[in-house]
LUMTINU-710425 format. One record per residue (C-alpha): residue in one letter; x, y, z. Coordinates in steps of 0.05 Angstrom, whole numbers, plus 32768, in hexadecimal, padded with zeros to 4 digits. Example, Ala and Ser with C-alpha at 12.3 -4.5 7.8 and 13.67 -1.06 7.14 Angstrom:
BEGIN
SITE   rest     xx     yy     zz
SITE      a   80F6   7FA6   809C
SITE      s   8111   7FEB   808F
This chain:
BEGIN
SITE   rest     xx     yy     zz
SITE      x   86E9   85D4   87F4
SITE      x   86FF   8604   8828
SITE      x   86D6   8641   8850
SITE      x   8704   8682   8855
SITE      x   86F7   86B7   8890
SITE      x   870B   8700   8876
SITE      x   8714   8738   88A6
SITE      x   8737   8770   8874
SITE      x   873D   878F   8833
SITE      x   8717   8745   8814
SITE      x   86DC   8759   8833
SITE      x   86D3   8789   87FF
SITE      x   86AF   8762   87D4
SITE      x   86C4   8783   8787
SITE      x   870D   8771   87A2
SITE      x   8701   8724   87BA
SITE      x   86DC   871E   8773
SITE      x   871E   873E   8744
SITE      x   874B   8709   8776
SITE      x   8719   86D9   876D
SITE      x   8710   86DF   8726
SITE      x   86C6   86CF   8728
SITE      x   8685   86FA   873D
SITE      x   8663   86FB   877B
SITE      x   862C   86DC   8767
SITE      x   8651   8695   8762
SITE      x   866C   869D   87A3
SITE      x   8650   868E   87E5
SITE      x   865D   86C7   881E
SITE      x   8644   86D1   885E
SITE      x   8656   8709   8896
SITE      x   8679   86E7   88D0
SITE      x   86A2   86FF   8909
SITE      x   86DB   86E0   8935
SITE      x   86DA   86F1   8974
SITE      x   8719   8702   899A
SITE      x   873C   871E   8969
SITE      x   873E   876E   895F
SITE      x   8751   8783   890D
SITE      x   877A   87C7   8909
SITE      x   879F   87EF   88D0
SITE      x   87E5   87D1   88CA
SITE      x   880F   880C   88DC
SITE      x   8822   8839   889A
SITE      x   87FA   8809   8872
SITE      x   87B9   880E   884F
SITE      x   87A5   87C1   885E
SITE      x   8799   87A7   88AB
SITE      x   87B1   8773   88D9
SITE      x   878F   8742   8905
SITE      x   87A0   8730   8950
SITE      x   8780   8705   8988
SITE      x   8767   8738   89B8
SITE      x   8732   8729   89F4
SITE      x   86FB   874B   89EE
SITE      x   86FB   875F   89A3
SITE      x   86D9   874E   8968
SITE      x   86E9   8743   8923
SITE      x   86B2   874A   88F0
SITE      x   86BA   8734   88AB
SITE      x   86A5   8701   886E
SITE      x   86A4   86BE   8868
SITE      x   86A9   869C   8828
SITE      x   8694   865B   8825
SITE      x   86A0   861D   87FB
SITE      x   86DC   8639   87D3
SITE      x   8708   8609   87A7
SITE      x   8753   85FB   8795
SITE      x   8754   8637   876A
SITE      x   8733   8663   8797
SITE      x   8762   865C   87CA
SITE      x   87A0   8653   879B
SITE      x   8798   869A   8781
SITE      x   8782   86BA   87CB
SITE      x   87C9   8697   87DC
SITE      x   87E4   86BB   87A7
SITE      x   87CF   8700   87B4
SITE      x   87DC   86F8   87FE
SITE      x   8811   86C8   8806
SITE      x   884D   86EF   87F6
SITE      x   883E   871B   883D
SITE      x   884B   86EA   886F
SITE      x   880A   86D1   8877
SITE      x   87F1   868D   888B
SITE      x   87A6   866C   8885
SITE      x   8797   864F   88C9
SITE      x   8751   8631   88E0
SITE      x   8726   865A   891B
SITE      x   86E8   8655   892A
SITE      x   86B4   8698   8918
SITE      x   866D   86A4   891F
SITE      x   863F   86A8   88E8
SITE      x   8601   86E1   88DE
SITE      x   85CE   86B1   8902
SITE      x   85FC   8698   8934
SITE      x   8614   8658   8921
SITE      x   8657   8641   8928
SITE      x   868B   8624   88F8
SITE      x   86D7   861E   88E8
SITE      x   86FB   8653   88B0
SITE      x   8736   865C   889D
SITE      x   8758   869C   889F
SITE      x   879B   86C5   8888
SITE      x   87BF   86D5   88C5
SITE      x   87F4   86FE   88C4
SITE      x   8837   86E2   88EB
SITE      x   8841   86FF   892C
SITE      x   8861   8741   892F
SITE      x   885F   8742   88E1
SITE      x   8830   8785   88E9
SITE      x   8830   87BA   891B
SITE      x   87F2   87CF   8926
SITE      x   87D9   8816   8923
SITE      x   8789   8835   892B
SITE      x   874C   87FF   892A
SITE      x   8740   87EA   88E3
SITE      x   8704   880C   88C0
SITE      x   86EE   87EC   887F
SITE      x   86C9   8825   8864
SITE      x   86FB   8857   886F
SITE      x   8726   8827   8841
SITE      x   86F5   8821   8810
SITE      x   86ED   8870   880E
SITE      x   8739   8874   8800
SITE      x   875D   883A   87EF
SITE      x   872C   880D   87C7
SITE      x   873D   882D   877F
SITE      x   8785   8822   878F
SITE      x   8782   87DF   87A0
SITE      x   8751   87C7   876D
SITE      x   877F   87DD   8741
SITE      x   87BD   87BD   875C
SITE      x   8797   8780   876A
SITE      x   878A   877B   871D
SITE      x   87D4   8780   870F
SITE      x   87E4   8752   873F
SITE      x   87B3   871D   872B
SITE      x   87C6   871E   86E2
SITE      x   8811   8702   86F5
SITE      x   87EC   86CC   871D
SITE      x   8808   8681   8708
SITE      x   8844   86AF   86E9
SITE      x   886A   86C7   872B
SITE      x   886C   86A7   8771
SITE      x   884C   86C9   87A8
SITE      x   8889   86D9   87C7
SITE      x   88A4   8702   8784
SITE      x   8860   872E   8783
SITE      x   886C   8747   87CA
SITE      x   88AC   8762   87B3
SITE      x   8889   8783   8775
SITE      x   8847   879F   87A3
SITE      x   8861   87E7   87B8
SITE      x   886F   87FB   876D
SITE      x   882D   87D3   8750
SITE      x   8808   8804   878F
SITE      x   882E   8840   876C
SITE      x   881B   8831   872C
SITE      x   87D3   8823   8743
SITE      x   87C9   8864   876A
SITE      x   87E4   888B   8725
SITE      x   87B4   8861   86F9
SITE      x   877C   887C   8735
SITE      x   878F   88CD   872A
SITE      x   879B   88C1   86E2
SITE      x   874A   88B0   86E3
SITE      x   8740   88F5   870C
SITE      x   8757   8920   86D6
SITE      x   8734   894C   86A3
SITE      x   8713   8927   8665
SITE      x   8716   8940   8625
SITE      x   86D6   895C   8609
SITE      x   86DC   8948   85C7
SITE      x   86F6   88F6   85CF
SITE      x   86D5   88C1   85F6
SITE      x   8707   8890   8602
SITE      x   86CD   8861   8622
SITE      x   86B6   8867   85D1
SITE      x   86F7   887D   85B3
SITE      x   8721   8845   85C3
SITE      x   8712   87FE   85BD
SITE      x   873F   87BF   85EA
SITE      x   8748   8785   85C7
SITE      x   8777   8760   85F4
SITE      x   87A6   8780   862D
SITE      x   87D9   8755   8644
SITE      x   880E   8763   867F
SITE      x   8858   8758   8664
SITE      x   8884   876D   8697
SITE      x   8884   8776   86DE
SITE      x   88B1   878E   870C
SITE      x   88C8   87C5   872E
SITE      x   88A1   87EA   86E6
SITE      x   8872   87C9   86C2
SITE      x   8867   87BF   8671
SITE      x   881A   87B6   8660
SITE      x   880C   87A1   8616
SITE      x   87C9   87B1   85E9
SITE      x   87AC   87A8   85AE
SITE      x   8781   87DF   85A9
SITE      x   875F   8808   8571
SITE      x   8751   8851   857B
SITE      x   8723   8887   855A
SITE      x   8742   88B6   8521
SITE      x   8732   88FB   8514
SITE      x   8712   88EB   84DA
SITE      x   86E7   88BC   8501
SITE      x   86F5   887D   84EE
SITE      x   8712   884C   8519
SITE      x   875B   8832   8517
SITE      x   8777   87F2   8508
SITE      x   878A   87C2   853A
SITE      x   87C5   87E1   8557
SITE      x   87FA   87BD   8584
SITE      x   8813   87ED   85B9
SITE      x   8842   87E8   85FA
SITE      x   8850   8817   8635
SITE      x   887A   8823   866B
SITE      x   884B   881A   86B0
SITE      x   8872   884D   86DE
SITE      x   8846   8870   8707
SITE      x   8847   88BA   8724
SITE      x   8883   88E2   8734
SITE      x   888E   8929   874E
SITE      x   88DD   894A   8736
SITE      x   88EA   898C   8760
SITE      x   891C   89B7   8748
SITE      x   893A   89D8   8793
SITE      x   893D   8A1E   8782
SITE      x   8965   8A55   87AD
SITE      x   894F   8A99   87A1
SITE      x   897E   8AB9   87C9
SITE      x   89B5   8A9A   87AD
SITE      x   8994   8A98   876C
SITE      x   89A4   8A4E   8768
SITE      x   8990   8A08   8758
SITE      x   899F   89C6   8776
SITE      x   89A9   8986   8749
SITE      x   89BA   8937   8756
SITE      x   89E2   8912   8726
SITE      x   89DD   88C6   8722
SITE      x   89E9   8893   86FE
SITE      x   89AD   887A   86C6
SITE      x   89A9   8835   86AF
SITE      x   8977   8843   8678
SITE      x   89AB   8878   865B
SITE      x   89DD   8844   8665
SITE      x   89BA   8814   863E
SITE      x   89AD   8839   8601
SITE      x   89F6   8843   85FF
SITE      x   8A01   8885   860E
SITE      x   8A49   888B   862F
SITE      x   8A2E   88C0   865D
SITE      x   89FF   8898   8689
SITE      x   8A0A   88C4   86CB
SITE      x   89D1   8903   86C1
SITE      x   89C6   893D   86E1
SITE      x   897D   8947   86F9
SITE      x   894C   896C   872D
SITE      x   8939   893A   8771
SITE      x   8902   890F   8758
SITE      x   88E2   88D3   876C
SITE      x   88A2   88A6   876A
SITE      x   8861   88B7   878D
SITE      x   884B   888A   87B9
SITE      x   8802   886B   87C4
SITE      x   87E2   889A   87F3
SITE      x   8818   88CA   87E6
SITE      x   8810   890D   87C9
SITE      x   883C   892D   878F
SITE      x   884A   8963   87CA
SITE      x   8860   8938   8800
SITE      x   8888   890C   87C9
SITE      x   88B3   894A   87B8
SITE      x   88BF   8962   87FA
SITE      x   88DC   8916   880E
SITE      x   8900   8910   87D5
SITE      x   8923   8954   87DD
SITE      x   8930   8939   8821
SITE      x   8942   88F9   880B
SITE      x   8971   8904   87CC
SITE      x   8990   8946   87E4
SITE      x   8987   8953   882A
SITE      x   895D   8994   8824
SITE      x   8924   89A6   883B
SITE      x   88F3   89CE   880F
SITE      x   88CD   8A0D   882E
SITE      x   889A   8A12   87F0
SITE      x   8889   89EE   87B6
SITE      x   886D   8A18   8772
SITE      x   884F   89EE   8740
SITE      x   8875   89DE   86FC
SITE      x   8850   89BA   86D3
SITE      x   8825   8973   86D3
SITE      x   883D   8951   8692
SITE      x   8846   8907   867B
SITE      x   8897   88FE   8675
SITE      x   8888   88DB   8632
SITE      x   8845   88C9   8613
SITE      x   8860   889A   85DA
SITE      x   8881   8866   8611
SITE      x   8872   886F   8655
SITE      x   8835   8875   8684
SITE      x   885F   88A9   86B8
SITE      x   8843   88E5   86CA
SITE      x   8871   891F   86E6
SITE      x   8858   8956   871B
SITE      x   888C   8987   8715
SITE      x   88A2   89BA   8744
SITE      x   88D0   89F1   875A
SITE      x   88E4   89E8   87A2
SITE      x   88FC   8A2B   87C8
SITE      x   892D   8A22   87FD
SITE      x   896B   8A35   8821
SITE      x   89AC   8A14   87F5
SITE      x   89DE   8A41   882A
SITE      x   89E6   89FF   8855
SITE      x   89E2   89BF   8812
SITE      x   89FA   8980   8839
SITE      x   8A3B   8964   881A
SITE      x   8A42   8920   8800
SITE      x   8A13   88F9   87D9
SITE      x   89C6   88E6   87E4
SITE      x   8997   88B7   87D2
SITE      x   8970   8876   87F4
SITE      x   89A2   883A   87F1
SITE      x   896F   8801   87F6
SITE      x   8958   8823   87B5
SITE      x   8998   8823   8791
SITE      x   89A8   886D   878C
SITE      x   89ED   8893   8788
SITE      x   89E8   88DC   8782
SITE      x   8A0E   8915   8787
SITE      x   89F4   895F   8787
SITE      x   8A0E   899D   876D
SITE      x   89FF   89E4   8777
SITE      x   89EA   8A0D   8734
SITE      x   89ED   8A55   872B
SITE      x   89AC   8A66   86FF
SITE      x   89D5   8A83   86C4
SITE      x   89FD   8A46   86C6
SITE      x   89B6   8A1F   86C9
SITE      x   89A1   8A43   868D
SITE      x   89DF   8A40   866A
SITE      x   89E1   89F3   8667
SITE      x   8998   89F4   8654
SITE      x   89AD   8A14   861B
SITE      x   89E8   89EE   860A
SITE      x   89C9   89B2   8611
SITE      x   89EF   899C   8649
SITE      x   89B2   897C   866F
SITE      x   8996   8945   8648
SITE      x   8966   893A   868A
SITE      x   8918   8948   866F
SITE      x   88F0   8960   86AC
SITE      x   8938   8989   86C0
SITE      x   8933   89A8   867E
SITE      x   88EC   89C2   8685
SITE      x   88F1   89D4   86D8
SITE      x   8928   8A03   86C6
SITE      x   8902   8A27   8689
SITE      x   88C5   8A29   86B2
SITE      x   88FA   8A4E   86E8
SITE      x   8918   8A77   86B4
SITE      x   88CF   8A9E   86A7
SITE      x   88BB   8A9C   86EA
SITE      x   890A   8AAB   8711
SITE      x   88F8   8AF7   871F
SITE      x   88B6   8AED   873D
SITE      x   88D3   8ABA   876D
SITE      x   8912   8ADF   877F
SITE      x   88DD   8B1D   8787
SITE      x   88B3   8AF3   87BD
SITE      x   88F3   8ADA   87DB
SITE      x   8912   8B1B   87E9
SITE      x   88D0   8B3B   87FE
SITE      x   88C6   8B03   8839
């Protein structure tokens, strides 16, 4: 049996129970602190980091009496981040003494930021990582801990979609608590996206239920595409790069033309994601954004839901050469296009790009307006 000091995120209770796999109610906590240690955010992070420091204190759980599989799954959602379980002494509620073990991080592993605040978490980041933590736990005994560390920054994307995707407007006339009945959902795939599996039966119009219905999706996450607009040059940006999904359907044109575009990231807003990304891909920065459109890319297949956007700015002074994020694999190239030229592949089917497609439409009914606003600044 071992006794396991917690100090972070695990001393939000709902969380240690999903890693857990069991209630509360079967486990045996107690508050405890360790003294000489202070806990702070881990800088950029929404997690903290421990570190010996005189004078401070660091108040958490203790969970006591926890078995083999206890520990092997807390391994498993922590292990992958440098972490190691070593023995310190912390003080119970009524002041008695006793040895826990605890995951430290490895010196320097963290850079610490602002003292850690526990609520402040819970206020903003709990949702999130509930969700992630359920993702990650269902691949427990399937992948080491080492090959879910690699996959945590897209599972925390897809799990801060899933949290807006709750946020928005229900339907008035379906209940999906009612509506749509689980039988089994199983995770299929996981890695950089994710495939999630149900059988599932769903309410008809004529009332009845469905059968039971095998279905798949794409897990992607949130994305904003920004279309760069110029209105003094009456002009668009675009990237082209190379596809591997278009590749692998066998189309001999994998290399598409599209707006900058790019994944939001957990804590991230569609906003700030389409002002890096214009940064990022094409080296320009974006004076406004005006709102496109908030669509799913494709309802059938995937989970991803697109914020789209045209971004005014100055094209005069385009970087040359190509853009992109190596460590991420990217090659672009961007091109300058004049708005009848824009147009005129729209309608000749030149752009097989979706959210490019519908950006430059939305553009095409709104182009004077803008170019009015523009010229009257």
């Amino acid at each position: 049996m071992a006794d396991l000091f917690f100090y972070g995120t695990l001393c939000h209770v709902p969380l240690l129970e999903l890693v857990l796999g069991r209630s509360a109610d079967r486990l045996d906590l107690r508050p405890a602190r360790l003294e000489g240690h202070g806990v702070y955010w881990a800088q950029g992070e929404a997690f903290p980091t421990i570190r010996a420091e005189d004078g401070s204190v660091a108040v958490g759980l203790v969970a006591l009496g926890l078995g083999e599989e206890d520990v092997a799954r807390l391994m498993f959602y922590e292990g992958g981040f440098n972490y190691d379980l070593a023995p310190f002494e912390v003080t119970l509620g009524d002041g008695s003494r006793m040895v826990a073990r605890m995951f430290q991080p490895r010196e320097g592993r963290w850079p610490v930021g602002s003292p850690w605040d526990l609520a402040a978490w819970e206020n903003t980041w709990a949702p999130v990582n509930l969700r992630a933590a359920a993702e990650i736990m269902a691949w427990y005994g399937r992948l080491s801990p080492e090959q879910m560390a690699v996959r945590f920054g897209p599972i925390q994307r897809r799990a801060s979609s899933q949290v807006l995707a709750t946020g928005r407007a229900a339907d008035p006339d379906h209940d999906p608590t009612r509506d749509v009945v689980v039988a089994e959902h199983r995770r299929a795939y996981l890695n950089f996206f994710a495939v999630d599996e149900m059988d599932l039966q769903y309410r008809r119009h004529d009332g009845r239920m469905s059968d039971v219905l095998n279905r798949a999706a794409l897990m992607v996450g949130e994305a904003s595409v920004v279309l760069p607009y110029d209105p003094r040059l009456d002009a668009v940006l675009l990237v082209e790069q190379f596809r591997a999904p278009v590749f692998m359907v066998g189309d001999p044109n994998p290399w598409v033309w599209e707006p900058v575009a790019g994944l939001v990231d957990a804590g991230e807003t569609p906003e700030q994601c389409a002002h890096r990304e214009a940064m990022e891909e094409a080296g320009v920065k974006l004076s406004a954004l005006h709102p496109a459109g908030k669509v799913y890319s494709s309802t059938g297949s995937s989970s991803e839901f697109l914020n789209l956007y045209i971004g005014m700015c100055d094209l005069s002074h385009v970087p040359s050469g190509g853009g992109g994020l190596v460590s991420e694999g990217e090659d672009l190239r961007s091109r300058l296009f004049g708005f009848d030229e824009l147009i005129a592949g729209v309608d000749a089917e030149q752009f097989r790009d979706m959210p490019l497609v519908t950006t430059a439409l939305w553009l095409a009914r709104h182009r004077e307006r803008l170019r009015g606003s523009a010229s009257g600044a």
